[in-house]
C-alpha positions, 0 to 999 in steps of 0.5 A, a space after each residue: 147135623 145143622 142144630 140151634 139157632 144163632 143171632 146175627 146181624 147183615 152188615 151194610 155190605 150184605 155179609 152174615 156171619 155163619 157160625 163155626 158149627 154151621 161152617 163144619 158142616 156145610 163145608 167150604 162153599 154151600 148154596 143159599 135159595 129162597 124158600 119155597 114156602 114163606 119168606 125166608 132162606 134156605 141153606 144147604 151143603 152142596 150135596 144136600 142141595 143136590 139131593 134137594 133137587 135129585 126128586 125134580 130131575 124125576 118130574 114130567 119135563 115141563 114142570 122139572 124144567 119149571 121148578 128147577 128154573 126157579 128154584 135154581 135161579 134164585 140161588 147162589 153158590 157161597 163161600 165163607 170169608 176168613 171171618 166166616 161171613 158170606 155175601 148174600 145179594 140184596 134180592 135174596 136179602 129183600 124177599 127174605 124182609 131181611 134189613 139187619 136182624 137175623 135168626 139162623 135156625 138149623 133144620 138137621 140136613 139144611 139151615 134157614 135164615 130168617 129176618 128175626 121179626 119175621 121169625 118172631 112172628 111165626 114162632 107166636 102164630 104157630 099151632 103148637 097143638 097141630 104140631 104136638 099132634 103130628 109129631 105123636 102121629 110120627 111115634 114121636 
C-alpha cells in the first residue's frame, strides 16, 4: 500500500526522487498521467493502471475512445534511474504548476504528485467537516 507523504525536489533535468517504499511497490517501471480533477499527478503501477482504465474499455465507443485518448496520451511509462529518480516531461511538470518543490502523497493503490504550494493550498481549503461526514457515512 502506497502510504505517507515525502518532500522532494525536480532537479533542473526533470528528475524526482521516488522514495524506496513508494519504489517497492510500484516496481520497475510505473505510469505517471494527469489528473483528471485538479492539477496534479497521478502515479500507478502497471497493473493498477491497467485496472484504472479496465472500467472505460466498458464505455459506448465514442466516449471510451474519448477518454482512453487523453487519459492515455497524457501519460508516460517511467522507469527508476539507479538513484531512484525518474523523468517527468516539462508538460506534465507545467500542468501539474510544478517548478521545483514537490509532495508525493500515496493514495493506497496509487500515488499523486503535487507542487507543494499547490498542495498547500488544497490542504488549507479543504472542508474537513464535509469529509468527517462521508467518511462516518462509510462506517468509518
Amino acid at each position: 500500500m502506497l502510504a505517507s507523504n515525502f518532500k522532494h525536489n525536480v532537479d533542473a533535468k526533470n528528475r524526482l526522487f521516488v522514495p524506496a517504499k513508494y519504489r517497492e511497490e510500484l516496481g520497475n517501471s510505473f505510469v505517471v498521467s494527469r489528473s483528471i480533477r485538479g492539477n496534479y499527478l497521478k502515479v500507478h503501477s502497471k497493473s493498477e493502471w491497467e485496472k484504472y482504465i479496465a472500467p472505460i474499455k466498458l464505455l459506448p465507443r465514442k466516449t471510451s475512445e474519448e477518454a482512453l485518448r487523453f487519459l492515455i496520451g497524457n501519460s508516460i511509462e517511467v522507469s527508476p534511474d539507479s538513484q531512484g529518480r525518474i523523468i517527468i516531461p516539462g508538460e506534465m511538470l507545467k500542468f501539474a504548476h510544478i517548478t521545483k518543490e514537490t509532495v508525493i502523497i500515496g493514495c493506497g493503490d496509487y500515488a499523486e504528485i503535487w507542487a507543494e504550494q499547490s498542495y498547500e493550498n488544497d490542504q488549507a481549503e479543504q472542508d474537513m467537516e464535509a469529509l468527517r461526514m462521508a467518511l462516518e457515512d462509510c462506517g468509518l
